[in-house]
PQR file with spaces between the fields and no chain letter, atoms N, CA, C, O and H, PARSE charges and radii, in Angstrom:
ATOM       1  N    UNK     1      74.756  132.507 -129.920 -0.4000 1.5000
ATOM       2  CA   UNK     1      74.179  133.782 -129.486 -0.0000 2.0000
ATOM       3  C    UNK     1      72.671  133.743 -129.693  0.5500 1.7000
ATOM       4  O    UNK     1      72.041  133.603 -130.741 -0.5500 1.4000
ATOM       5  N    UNK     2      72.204  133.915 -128.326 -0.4000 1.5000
ATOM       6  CA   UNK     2      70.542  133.584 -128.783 -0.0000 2.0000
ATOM       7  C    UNK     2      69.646  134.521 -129.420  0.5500 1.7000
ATOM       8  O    UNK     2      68.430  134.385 -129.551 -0.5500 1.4000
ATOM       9  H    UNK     2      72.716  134.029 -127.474  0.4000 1.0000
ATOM      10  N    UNK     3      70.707  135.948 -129.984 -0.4000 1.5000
ATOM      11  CA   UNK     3      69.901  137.337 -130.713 -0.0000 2.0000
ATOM      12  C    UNK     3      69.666  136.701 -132.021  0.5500 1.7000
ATOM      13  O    UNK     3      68.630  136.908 -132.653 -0.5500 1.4000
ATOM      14  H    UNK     3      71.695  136.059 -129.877  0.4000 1.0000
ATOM      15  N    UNK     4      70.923  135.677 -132.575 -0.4000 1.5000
ATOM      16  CA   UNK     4      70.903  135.258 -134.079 -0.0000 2.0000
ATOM      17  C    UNK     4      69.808  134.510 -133.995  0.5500 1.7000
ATOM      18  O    UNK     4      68.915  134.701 -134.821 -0.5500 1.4000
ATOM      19  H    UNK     4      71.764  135.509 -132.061  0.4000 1.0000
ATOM      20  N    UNK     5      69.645  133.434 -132.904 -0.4000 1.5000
ATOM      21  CA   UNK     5      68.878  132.335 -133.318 -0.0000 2.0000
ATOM      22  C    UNK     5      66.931  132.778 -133.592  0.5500 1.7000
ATOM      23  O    UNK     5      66.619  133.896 -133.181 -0.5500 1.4000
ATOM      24  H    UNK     5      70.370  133.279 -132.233  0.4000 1.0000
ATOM      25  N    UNK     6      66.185  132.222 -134.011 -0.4000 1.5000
ATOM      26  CA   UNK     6      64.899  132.737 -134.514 -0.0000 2.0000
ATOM      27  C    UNK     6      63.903  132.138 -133.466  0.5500 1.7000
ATOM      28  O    UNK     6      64.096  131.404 -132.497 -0.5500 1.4000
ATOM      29  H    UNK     6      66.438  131.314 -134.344  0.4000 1.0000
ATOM      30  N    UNK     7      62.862  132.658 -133.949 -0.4000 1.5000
ATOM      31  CA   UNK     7      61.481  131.794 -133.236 -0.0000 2.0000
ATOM      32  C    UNK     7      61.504  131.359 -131.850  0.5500 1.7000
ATOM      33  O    UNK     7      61.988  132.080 -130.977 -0.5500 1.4000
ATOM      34  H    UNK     7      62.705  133.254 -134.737  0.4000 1.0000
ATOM      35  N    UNK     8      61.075  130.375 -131.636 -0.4000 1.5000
ATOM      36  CA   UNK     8      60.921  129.801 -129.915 -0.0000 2.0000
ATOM      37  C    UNK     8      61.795  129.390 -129.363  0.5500 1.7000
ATOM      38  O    UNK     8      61.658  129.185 -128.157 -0.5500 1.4000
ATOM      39  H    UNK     8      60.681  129.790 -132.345  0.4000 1.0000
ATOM      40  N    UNK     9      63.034  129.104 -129.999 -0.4000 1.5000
ATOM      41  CA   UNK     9      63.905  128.970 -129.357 -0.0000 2.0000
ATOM      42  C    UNK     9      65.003  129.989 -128.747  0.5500 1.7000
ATOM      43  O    UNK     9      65.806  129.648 -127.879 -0.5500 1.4000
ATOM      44  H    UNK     9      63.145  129.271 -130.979  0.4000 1.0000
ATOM      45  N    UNK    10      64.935  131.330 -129.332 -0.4000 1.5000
ATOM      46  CA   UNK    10      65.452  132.774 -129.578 -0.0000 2.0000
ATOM      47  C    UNK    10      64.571  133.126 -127.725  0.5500 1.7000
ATOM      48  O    UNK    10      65.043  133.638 -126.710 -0.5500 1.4000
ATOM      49  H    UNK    10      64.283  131.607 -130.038  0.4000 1.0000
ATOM      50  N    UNK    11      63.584  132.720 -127.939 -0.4000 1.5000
ATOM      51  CA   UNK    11      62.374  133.379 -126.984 -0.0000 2.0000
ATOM      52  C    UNK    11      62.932  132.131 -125.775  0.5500 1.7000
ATOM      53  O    UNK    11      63.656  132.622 -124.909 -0.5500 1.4000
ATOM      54  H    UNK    11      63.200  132.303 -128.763  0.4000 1.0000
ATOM      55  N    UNK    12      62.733  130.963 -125.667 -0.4000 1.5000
ATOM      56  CA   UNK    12      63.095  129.808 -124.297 -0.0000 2.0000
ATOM      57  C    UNK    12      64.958  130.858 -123.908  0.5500 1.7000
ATOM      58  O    UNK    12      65.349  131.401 -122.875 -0.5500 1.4000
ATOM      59  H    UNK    12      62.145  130.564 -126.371  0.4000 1.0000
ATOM      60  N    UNK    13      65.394  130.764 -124.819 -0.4000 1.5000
ATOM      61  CA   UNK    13      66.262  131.406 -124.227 -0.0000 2.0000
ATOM      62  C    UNK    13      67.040  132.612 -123.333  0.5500 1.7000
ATOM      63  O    UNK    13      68.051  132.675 -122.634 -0.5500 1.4000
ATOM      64  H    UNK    13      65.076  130.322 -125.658  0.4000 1.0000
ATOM      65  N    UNK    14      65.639  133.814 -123.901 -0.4000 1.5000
ATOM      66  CA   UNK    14      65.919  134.995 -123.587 -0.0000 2.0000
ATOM      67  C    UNK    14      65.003  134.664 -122.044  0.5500 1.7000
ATOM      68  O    UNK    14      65.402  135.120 -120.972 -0.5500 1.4000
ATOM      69  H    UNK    14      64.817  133.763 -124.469  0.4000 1.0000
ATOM      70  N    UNK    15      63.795  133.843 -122.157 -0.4000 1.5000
ATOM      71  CA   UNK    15      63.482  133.422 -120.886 -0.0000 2.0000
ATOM      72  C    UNK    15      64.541  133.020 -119.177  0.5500 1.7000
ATOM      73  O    UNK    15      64.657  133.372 -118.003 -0.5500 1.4000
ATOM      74  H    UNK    15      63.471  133.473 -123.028  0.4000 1.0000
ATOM      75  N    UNK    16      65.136  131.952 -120.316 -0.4000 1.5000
ATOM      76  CA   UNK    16      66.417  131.485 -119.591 -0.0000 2.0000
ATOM      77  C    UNK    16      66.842  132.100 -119.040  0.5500 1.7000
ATOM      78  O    UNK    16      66.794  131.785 -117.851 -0.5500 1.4000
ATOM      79  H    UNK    16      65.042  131.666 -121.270  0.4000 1.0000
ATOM      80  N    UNK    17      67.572  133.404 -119.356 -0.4000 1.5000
ATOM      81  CA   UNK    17      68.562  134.315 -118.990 -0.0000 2.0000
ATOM      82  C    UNK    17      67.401  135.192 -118.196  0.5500 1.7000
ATOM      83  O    UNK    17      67.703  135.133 -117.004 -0.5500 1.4000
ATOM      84  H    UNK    17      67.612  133.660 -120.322  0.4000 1.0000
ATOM      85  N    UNK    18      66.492  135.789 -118.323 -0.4000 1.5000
ATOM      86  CA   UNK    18      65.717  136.842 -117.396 -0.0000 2.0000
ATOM      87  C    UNK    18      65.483  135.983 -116.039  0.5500 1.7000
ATOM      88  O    UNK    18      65.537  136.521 -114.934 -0.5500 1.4000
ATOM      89  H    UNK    18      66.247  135.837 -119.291  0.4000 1.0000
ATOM      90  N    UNK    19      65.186  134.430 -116.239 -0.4000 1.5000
ATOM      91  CA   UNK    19      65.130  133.485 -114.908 -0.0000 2.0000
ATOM      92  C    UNK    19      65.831  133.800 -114.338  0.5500 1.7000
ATOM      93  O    UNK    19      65.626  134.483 -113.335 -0.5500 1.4000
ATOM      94  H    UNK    19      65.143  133.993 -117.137  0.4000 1.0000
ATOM      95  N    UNK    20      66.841  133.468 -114.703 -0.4000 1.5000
ATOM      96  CA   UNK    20      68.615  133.399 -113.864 -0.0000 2.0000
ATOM      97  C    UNK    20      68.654  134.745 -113.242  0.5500 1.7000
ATOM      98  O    UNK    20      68.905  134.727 -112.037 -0.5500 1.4000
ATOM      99  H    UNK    20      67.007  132.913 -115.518  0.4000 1.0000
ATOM     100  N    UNK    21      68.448  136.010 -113.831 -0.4000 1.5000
ATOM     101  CA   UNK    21      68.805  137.427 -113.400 -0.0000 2.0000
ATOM     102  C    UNK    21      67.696  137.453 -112.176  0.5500 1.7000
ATOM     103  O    UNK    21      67.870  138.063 -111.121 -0.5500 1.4000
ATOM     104  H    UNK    21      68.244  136.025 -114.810  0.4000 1.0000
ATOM     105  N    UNK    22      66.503  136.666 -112.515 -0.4000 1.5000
ATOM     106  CA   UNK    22      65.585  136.932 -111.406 -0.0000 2.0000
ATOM     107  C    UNK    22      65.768  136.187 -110.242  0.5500 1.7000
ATOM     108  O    UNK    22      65.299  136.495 -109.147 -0.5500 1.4000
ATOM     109  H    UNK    22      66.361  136.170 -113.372  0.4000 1.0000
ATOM     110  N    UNK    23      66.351  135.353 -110.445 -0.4000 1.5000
ATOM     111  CA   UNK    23      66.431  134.033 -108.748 -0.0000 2.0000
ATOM     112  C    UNK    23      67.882  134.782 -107.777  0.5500 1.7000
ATOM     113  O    UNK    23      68.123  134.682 -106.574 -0.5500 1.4000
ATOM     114  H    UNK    23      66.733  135.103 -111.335  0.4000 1.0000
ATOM     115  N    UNK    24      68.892  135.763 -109.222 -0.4000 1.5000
ATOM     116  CA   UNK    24      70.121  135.661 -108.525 -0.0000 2.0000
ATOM     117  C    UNK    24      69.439  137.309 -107.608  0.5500 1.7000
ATOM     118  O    UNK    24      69.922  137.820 -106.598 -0.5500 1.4000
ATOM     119  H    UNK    24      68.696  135.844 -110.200  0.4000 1.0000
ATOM     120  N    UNK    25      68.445  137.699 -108.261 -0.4000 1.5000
ATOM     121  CA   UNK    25      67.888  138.802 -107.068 -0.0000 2.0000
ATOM     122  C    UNK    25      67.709  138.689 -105.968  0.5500 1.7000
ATOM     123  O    UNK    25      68.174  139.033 -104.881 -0.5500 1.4000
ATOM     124  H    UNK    25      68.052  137.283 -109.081  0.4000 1.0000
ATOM     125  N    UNK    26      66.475  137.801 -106.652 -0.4000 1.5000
ATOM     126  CA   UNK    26      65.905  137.370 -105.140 -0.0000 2.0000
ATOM     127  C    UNK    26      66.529  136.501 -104.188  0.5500 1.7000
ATOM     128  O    UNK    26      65.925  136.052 -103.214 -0.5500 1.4000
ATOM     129  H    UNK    26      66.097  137.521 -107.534  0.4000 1.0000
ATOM     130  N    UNK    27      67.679  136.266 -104.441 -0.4000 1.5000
ATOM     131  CA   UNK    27      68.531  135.331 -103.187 -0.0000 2.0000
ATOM     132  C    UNK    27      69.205  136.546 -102.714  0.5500 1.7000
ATOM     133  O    UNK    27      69.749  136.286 -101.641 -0.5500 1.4000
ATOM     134  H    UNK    27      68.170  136.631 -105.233  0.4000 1.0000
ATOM     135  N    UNK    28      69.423  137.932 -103.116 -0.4000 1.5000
ATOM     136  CA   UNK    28      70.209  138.547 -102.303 -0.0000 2.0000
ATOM     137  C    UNK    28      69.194  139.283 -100.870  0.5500 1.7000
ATOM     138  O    UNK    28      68.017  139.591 -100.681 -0.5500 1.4000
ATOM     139  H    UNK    28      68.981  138.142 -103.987  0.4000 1.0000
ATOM     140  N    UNK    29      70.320  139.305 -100.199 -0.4000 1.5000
ATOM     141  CA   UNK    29      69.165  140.055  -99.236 -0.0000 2.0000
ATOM     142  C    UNK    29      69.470  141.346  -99.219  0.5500 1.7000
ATOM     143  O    UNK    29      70.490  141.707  -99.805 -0.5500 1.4000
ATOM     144  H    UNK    29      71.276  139.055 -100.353  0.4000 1.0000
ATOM     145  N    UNK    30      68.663  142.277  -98.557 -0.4000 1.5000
ATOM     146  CA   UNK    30      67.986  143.738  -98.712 -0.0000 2.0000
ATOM     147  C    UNK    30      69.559  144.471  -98.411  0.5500 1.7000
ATOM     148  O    UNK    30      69.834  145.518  -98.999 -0.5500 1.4000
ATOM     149  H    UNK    30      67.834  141.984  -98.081  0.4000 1.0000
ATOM     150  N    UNK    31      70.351  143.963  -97.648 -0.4000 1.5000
ATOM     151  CA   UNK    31      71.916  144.859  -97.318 -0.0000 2.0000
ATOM     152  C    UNK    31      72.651  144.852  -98.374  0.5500 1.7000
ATOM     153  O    UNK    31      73.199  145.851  -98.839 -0.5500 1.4000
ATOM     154  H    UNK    31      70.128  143.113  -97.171  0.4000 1.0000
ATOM     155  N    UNK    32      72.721  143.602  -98.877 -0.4000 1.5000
ATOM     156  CA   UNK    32      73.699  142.940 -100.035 -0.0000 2.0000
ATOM     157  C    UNK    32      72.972  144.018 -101.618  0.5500 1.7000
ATOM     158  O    UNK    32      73.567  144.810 -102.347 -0.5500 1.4000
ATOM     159  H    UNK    32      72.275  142.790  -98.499  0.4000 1.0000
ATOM     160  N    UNK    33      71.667  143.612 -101.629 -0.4000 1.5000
ATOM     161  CA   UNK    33      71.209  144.154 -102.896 -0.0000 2.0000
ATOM     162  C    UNK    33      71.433  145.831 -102.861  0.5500 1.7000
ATOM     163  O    UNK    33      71.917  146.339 -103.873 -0.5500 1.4000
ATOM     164  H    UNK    33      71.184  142.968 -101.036  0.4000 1.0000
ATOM     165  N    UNK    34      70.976  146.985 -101.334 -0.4000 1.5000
ATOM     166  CA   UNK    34      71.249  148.173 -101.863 -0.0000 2.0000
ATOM     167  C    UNK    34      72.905  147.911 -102.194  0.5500 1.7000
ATOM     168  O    UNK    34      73.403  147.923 -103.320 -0.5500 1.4000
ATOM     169  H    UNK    34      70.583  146.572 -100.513  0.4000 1.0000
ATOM     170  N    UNK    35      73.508  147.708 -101.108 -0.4000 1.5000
ATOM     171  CA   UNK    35      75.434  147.848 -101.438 -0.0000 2.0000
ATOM     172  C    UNK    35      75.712  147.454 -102.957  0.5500 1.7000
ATOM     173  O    UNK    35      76.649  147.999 -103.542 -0.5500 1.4000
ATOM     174  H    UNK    35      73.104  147.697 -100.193  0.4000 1.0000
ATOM     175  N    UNK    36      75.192  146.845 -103.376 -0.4000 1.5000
ATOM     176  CA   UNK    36      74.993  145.949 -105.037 -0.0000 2.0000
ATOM     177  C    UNK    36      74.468  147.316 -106.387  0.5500 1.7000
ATOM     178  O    UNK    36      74.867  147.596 -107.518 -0.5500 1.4000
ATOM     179  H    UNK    36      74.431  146.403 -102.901  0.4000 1.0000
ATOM     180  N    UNK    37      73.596  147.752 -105.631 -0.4000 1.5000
ATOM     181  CA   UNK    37      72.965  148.867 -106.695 -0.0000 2.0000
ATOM     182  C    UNK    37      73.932  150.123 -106.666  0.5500 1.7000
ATOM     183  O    UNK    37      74.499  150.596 -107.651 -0.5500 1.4000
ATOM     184  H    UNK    37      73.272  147.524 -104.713  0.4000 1.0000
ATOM     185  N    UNK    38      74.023  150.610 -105.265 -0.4000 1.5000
ATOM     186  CA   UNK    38      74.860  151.434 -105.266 -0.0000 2.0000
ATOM     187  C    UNK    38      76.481  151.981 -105.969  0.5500 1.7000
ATOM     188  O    UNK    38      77.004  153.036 -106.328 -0.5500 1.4000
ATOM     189  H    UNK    38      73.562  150.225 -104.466  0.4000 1.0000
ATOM     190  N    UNK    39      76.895  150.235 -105.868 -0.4000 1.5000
ATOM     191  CA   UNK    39      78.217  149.891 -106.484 -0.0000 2.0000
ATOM     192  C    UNK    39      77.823  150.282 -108.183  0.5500 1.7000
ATOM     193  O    UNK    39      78.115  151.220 -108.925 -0.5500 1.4000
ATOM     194  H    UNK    39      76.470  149.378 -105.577  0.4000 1.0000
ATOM     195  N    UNK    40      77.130  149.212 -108.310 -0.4000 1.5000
ATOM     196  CA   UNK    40      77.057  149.746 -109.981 -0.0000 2.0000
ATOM     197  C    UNK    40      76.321  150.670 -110.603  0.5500 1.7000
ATOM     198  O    UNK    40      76.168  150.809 -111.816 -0.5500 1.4000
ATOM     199  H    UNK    40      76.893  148.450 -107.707  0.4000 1.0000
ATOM     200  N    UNK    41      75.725  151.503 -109.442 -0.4000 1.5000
ATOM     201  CA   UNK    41      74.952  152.785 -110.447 -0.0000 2.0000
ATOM     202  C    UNK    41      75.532  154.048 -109.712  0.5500 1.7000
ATOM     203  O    UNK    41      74.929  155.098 -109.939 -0.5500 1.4000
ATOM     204  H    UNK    41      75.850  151.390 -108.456  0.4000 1.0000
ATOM     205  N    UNK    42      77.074  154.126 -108.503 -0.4000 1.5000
ATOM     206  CA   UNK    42      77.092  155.300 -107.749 -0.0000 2.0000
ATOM     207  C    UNK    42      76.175  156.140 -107.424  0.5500 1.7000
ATOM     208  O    UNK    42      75.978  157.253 -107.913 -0.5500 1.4000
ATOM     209  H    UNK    42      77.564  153.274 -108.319  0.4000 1.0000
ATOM     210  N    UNK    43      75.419  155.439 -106.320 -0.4000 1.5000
ATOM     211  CA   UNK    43      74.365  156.379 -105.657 -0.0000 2.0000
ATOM     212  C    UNK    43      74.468  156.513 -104.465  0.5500 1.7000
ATOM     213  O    UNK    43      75.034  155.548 -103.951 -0.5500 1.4000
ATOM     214  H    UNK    43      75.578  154.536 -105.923  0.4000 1.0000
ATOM     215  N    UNK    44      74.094  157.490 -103.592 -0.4000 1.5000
ATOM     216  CA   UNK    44      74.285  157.428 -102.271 -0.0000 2.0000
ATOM     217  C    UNK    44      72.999  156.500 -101.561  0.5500 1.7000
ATOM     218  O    UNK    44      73.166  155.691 -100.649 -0.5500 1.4000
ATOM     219  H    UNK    44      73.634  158.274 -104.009  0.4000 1.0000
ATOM     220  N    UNK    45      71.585  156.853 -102.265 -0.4000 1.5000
ATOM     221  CA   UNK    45      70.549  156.262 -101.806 -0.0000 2.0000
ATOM     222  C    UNK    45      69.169  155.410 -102.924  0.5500 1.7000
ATOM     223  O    UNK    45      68.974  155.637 -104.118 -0.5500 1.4000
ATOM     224  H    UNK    45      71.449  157.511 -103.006  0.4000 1.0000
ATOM     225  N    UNK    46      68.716  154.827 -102.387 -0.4000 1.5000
ATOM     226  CA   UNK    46      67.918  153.659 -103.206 -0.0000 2.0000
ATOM     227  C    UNK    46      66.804  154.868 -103.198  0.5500 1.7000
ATOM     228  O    UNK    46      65.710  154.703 -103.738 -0.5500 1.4000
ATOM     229  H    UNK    46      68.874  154.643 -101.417  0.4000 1.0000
């Protein structure tokens, strides 16, 4: 769990994971991502 682990390696990791959340964004496209937000926050509009 990278909350336990300390120092720079605590930090490369939490990097890691914000990367990943950011590429799997930006590969969605603009239809996919509202239908995506909508689903998990029940909204009618962005």
């Amino acid at each position: 769990d990278y909350q336990v682990l300390g120092g720079a390696d605590a930090d490369a990791r939490r990097h890691a994971q914000a990367r990943k959340v950011a590429d799997y964004i930006a590969g969605m496209t603009d239809r996919y991502a509202m239908r995506e937000h909508r689903r998990l926050f029940l909204v009618d509009e962005i």
